[in-house]
N, C-alpha and C positions, 0 to 999 in steps of 0.2 A: 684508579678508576678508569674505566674504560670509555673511549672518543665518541662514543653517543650520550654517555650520562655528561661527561664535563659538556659537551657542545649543546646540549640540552640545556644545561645550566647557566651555560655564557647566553645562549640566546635567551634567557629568561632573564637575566643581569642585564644586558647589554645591546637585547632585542630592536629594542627603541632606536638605534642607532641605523641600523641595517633600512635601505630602502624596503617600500609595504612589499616588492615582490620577490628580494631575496630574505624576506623573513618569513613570505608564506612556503619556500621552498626549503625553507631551514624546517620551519615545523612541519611539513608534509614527510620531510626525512627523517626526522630526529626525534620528533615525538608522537607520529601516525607509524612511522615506519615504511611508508610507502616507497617501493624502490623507485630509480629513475625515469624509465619508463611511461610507469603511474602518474607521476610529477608532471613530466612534462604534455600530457593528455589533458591531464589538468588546467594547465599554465597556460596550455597550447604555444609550446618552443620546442625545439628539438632535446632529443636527449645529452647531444653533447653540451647544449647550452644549459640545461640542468645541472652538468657536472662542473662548466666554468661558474657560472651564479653560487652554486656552490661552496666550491674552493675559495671564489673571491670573498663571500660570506664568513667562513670559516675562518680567513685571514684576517679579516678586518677586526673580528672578534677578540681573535689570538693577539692583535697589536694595542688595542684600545684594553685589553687588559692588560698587557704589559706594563701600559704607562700608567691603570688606574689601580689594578691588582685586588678587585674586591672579589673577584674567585677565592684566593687564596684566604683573605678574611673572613670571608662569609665560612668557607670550608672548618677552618680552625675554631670560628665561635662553635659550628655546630658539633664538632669533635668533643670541644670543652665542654656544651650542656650536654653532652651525653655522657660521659662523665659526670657532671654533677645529678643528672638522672640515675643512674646508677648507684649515684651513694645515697642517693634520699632513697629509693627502694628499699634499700638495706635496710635503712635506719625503719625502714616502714615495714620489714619483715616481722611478723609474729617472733619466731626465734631469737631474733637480737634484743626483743625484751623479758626473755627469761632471765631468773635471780639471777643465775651465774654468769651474767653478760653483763660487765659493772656500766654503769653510767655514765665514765670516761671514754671509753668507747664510742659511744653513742656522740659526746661533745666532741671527740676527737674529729669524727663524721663529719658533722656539723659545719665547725671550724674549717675544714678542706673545702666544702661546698660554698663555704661566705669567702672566704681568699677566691675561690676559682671565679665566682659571680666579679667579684668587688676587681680583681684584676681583668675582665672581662668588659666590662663597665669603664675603669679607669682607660682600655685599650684603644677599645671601640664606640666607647658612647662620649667620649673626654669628661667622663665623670673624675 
C-alpha cells in the first residue's frame, strides 16, 4: 500500500490523537491532496513549517501504532471479509447451482466462510 492510503488510514484510526492543527494538515495533504504550499495559505505558516507539522504528525502516528497496532488488524480483518465475500458471491452465482454442481460444494463454501467469520470473531471481537 502506498504512504498516502496507509497515512490516510492511520489518521482516520489515530486522528484523534494528533493536535486539531496537525490533523487539519494531515487531512488537507492526505486526503484533499493539497500540496504544501496550498496548506500553509491555509493554515497561514510557512511552508517549511507545513513540512515539520508534518513529519512530526506522520511520526506520532507511525509510534502510537506501533505500540497499539490496529492498522495491521483492522488491515487483515478486511482482507479476511473479502475473502469471505468472495466465496458467498460464488455460492450466489447462477452457475454453481446447476445439477452438476453437487451440493457439497456448495457446504464446502460455506463451511470456509463460518471458520473465516468465527475465527475472526474469536480474534478480534474475543468472541
Amino acid at each position: 500500500m502506498d504512504k498516502f492510503t496507509t497515512m490516510a488510514r492511520l489518521l482516520d484510526i489515530y486522528g484523534n490523537v494528533l493536535t486539531d492543527k496537525q490533523r487539519d494538515v494531515m487531512d488537507y495533504y492526505y486526503n484533499y491532496d493539497l500540496s504544501l504550499q496550498e496548506i500553509a495559505e491555509n493554515v497561514g505558516i510557512s511552508k517549511q513549517g507545513v513540512h515539520d507539522l508534518l513529519k512530526r504528525a506522520e511520526d506520532s502516528l507511525y509510534r502510537i501504532d506501533r505500540k497499539l497496532g490496529f492498522y495491521h488488524r483492522l488491515t487483515e480483518i478486511n482482507e479476511r471479509l473479502k475473502k469471505v465475500y468472495t466465496l458467498l458471491n460464488q455460492l450466489s452465482n447462477e452457475e454453481f447451482y446447476k445439477e452438476d454442481s453437487p451440493s457439497d460444494d456448495r457446504v464446502f463454501l460455506l463451511n470456509i466462510c463460518r471458520r473465516e467469520i468465527e475465527e475472526l470473531m474469536n480474534t478480534y471481537l474475543g468472541g
